[in-house]
C-alpha positions as CSV (number, residue, x, y, z in Angstrom):
1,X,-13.2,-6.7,44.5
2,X,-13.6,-8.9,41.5
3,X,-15.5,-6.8,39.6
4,X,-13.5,-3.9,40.2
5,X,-10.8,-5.5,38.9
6,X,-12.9,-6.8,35.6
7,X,-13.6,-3.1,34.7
8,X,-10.1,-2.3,35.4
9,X,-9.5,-4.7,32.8
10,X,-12.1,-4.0,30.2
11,X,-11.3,-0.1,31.0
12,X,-7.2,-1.1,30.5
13,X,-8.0,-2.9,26.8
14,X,-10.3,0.3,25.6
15,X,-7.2,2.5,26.7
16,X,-4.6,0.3,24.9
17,X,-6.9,-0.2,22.1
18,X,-7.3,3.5,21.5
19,X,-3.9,4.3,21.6
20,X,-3.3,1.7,19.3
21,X,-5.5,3.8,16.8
22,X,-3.8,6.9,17.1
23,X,-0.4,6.2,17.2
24,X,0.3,3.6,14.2
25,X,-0.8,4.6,10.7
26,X,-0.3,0.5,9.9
27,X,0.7,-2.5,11.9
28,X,1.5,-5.0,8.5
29,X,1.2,-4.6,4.5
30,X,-0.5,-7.3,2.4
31,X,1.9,-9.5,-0.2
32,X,0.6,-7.6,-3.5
33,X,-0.5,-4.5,-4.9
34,X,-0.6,-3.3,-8.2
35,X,1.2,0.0,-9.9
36,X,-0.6,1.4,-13.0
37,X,2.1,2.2,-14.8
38,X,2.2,4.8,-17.7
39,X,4.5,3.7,-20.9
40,X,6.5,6.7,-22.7
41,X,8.1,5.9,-25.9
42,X,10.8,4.2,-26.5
43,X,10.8,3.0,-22.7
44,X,11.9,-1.0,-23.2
45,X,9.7,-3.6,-20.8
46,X,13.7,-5.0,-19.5
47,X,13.9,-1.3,-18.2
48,X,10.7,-1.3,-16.6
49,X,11.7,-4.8,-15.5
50,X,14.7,-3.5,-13.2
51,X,12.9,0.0,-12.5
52,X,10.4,-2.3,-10.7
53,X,12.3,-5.3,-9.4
54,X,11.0,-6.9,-6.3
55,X,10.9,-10.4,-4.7
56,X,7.5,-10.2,-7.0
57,X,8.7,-9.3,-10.2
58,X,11.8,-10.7,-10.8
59,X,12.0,-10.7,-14.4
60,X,10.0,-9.0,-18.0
61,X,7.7,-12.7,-17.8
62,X,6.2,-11.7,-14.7
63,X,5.0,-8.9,-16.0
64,X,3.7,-10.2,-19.3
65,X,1.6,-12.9,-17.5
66,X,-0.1,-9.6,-15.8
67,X,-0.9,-8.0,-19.0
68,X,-1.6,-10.8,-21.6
69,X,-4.5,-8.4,-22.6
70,X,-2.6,-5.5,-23.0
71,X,0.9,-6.3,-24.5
72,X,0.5,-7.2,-28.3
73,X,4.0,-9.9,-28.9
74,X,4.3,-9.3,-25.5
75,X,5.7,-5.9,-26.1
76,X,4.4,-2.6,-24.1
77,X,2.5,-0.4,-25.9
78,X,3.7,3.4,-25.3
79,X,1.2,6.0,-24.0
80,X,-0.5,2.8,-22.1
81,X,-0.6,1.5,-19.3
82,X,0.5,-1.8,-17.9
83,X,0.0,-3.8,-14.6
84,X,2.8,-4.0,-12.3
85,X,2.5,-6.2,-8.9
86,X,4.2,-5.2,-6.3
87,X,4.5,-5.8,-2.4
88,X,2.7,-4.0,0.3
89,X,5.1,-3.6,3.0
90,X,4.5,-1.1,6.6
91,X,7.1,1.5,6.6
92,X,8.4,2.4,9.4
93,X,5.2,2.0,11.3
94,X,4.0,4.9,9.2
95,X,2.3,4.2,5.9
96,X,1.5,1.8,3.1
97,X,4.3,2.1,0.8
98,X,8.0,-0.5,-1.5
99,X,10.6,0.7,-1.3
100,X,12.2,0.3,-5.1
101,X,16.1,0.2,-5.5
102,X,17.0,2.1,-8.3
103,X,20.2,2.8,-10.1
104,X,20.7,6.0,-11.1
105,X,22.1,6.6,-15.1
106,X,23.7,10.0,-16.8
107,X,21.5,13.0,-16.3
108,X,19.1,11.9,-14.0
109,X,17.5,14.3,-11.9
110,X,14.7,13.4,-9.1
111,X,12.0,14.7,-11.5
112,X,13.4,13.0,-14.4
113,X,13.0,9.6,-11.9
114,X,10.0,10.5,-10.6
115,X,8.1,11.1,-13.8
116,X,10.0,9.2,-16.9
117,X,11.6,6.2,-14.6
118,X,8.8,5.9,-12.5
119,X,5.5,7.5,-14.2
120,X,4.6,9.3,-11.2
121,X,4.1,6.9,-9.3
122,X,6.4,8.5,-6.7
123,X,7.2,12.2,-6.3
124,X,10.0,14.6,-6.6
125,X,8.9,15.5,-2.7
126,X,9.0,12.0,-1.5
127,X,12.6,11.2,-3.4
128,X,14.1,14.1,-1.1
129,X,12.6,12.4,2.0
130,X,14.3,8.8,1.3
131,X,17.6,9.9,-0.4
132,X,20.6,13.3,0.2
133,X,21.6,13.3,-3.2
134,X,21.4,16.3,-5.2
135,X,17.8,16.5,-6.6
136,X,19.4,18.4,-10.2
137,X,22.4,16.1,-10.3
138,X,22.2,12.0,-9.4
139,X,25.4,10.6,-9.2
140,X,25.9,8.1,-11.8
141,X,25.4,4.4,-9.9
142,X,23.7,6.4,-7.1
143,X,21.2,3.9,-5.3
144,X,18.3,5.7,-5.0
145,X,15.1,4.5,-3.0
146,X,12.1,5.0,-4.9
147,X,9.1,5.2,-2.0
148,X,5.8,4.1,-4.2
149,X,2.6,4.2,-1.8
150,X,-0.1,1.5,-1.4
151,X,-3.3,0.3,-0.1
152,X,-4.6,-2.9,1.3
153,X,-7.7,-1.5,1.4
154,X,-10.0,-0.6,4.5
155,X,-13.0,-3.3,6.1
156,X,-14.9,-0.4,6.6
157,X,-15.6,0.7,3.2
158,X,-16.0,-3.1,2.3
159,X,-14.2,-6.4,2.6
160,X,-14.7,-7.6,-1.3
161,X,-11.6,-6.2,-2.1
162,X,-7.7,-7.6,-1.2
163,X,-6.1,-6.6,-4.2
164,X,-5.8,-2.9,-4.9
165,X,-4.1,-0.9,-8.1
166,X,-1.7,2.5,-7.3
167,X,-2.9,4.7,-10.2
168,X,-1.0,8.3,-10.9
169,X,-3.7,10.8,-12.2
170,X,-3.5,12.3,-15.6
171,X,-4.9,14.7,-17.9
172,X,-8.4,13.2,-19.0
173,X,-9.2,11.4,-15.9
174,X,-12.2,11.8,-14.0
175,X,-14.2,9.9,-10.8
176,X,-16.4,8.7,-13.8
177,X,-13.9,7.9,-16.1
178,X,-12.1,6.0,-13.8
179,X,-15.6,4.6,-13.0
180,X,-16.4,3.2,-16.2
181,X,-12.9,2.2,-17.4
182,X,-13.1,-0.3,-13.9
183,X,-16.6,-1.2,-13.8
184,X,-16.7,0.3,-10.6
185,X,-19.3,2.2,-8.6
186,X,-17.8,6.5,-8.5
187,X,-19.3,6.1,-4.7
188,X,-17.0,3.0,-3.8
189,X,-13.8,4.8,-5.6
190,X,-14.3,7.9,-3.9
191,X,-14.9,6.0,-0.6
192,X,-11.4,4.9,-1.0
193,X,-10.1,8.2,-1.6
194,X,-11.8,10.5,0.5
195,X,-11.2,14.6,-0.2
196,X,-9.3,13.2,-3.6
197,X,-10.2,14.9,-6.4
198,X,-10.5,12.9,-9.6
199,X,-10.1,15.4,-12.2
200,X,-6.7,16.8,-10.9
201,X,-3.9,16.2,-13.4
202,X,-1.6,14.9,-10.6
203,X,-1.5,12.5,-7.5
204,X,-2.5,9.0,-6.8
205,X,-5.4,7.2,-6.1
206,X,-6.4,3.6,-5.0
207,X,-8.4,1.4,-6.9
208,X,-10.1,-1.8,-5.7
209,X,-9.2,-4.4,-8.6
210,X,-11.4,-8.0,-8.6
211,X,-9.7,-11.4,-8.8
212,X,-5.8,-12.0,-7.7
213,X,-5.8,-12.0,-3.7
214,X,-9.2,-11.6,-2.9
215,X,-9.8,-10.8,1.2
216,X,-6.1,-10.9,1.5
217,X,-5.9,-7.3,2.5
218,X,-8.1,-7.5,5.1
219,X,-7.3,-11.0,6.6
220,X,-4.1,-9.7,7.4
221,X,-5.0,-6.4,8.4
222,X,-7.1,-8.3,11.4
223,X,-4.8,-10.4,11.8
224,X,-2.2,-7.9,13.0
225,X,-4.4,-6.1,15.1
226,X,-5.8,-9.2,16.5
227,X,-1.7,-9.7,17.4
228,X,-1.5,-6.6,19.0
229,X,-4.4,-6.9,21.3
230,X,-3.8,-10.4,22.4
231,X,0.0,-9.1,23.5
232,X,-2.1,-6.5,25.3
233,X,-4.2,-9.0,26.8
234,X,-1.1,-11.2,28.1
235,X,-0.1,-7.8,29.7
236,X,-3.0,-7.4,31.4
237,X,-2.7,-11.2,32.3
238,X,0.2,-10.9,34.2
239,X,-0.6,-7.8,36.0
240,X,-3.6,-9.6,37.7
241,X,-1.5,-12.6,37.9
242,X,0.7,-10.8,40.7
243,X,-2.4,-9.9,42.2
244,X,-3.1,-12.9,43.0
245,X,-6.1,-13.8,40.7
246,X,-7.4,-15.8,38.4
247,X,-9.5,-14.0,35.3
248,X,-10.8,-15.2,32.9
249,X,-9.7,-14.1,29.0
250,X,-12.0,-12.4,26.5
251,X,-13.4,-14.8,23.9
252,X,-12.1,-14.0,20.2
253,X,-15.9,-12.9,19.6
254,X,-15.7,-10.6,22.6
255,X,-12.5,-8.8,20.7
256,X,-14.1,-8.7,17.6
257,X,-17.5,-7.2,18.3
C-alpha cells in the first residue's frame, strides 16, 4: 500500500508539473531590463524621461548614469541609441512585458506613439490590444498603456546572463552585426531568438547584456517555480494526510534534478 501510494505521488507532481508548463507563459519577471532606445531629432532626454517613467527611472539622471559612454554633456545624441532600464514584470500570467503610462499630446496617432514616442519598442498592434481609443485620433490627455516586451532570459540556453536589452530591429542590422557590435557569439543571440530573423527591418529581439544583475533572471525564475511546486507538494501533503499516512517530502535536490 505504501508504495502505491509513493507512485501516486511522484505520478501526482509529474502531472501538476506538466501542466504547469503548458498553461503559464511566466510565473514572475525579474527587477531590470533594458530598452535600446533609438533617438530622432530634436527628441529632448526630459521627454524620453516621462515616455519611460517607472519606479526605475524616475528622473533624466537615471538615465545618464546608464549611458555615461554615450551622452556627450549628458545630452542624447539623435540617430543613437541610449540605454533605458526598465522592470520585468509577468503580465497577466501571459508574457514578459511594462506596462508604460503615457500621456497622449495633439496629433498623436498609435503609430505616431509606437514609432516616434516609443522607437518601436511597442507596436501599433499591441497599442490596440491594451487601449479603445481611436488608433488615427488620441484624445488629447488620453492615458495610454504602452506594453514594451522583455526577457529574463532562459537557464537552458545559459545561466551567465540576468540582465537582458529589448532591441527594435532596423535597417542595417544583421545576426552578425548585432554580433560584433555586443561582443557576442551569433549562436548564443540566435539561441535567444529562435526562428527570428536578424536582417528584417522590424521586430524585436533580446540581447544578453554582461554586468548590472548578473543571475538575477534566472534566480528568480527558479525561484517561482520552486514556489509553485512546493504549493503542489503541500497539496499532495494533505491529501495523504486524510489518508491517514505519514510520507515523507521530496528533498530540494530531488525537485531540482
Amino acid at each position: 500500500m505504501k508504495l502505491k501510494k509513493s507512485f501516486l505521488l511522484f505520478f501526482l507532481l509529474l502531472e501538476c508539473s506538466c501542466f504547469i508548463n503548458l498553461e503559464s507563459e511566466c510565473l514572475k519577471g525579474c527587477d531590470l531590463a533594458i530598452a535600446s532606445y533609438f533617438v530622432y531629432p530634436k527628441v529632448m532626454l526630459g521627454s524620453i524621461a516621462s515616455f519611460m517613467h517607472s519606479n526605475v527611472v524616475a528622473n533624466s539622471n537615471v538615465i545618464i548614469s546608464y549611458n555615461k559612454d554615450k551622452m556627450p554633456n549628458n545630452l542624447p545624441v539623435s540617430f543613437s541609441r541610449i540605454n533605458i532600464p526598465f522592470p520585468c514584470d509577468c503580465i497577466n500570467g501571459e508574457f514578459l512585458g511594462h506596462v508604460f503610462e503615457y500621456s497622449a499630446i495633439e496629433g498623436d496617432t498609435y503609430d505616431l506613439i509606437a514609432k516616434m514616442r516609443y522607437s518601436d519598442l511597442t507596436t501599433v498592434e499591441i497599442l490596440q490590444r491594451f487601449n479603445n481609443y481611436d488608433p488615427n485620433h488620441v484624445p488629447v490627455n488620453a492615458k495610454v498603456n504602452v506594453t514594451v516586451n522583455c526577457s529574463c532570459g532562459n537557464s537552458h540556453v545559459s545561466k551567465d546572463y540576468g540582465l537582458f536589452v529589448t532591441f527594435p530591429l532596423r535597417v542595417g542590422n544583421t545576426l552578425l552585426q548585432i554580433a560584433n557590435q555586443t561582443k557576442l557569439d551569433p549562436k548564443l543571440l540566435q539561441s535567444y531568438n529562435p526562428g527570428v530573423n536578424f536582417s528584417q527591418t522590424r521586430g524585436i529581439v533580446f540581447i544578453p547584456a554582461r554586468g548590472l544583475a548578473k543571475g538575477v533572471a534566472v534566480g528568480i525564475s527558479i525561484a517561482g517555480t520552486s514556489g509553485v511546486l512546493l504549493l503542489l507538494i503541500c497539496a499532495c501533503v494533505r491529501y495523504f494526510k486524510k489518508e491517514g499516512e505519514k510520507i515523507k517530502l521530496p528533498t530540494e535536490d530531488f525537485i531540482f534534478k
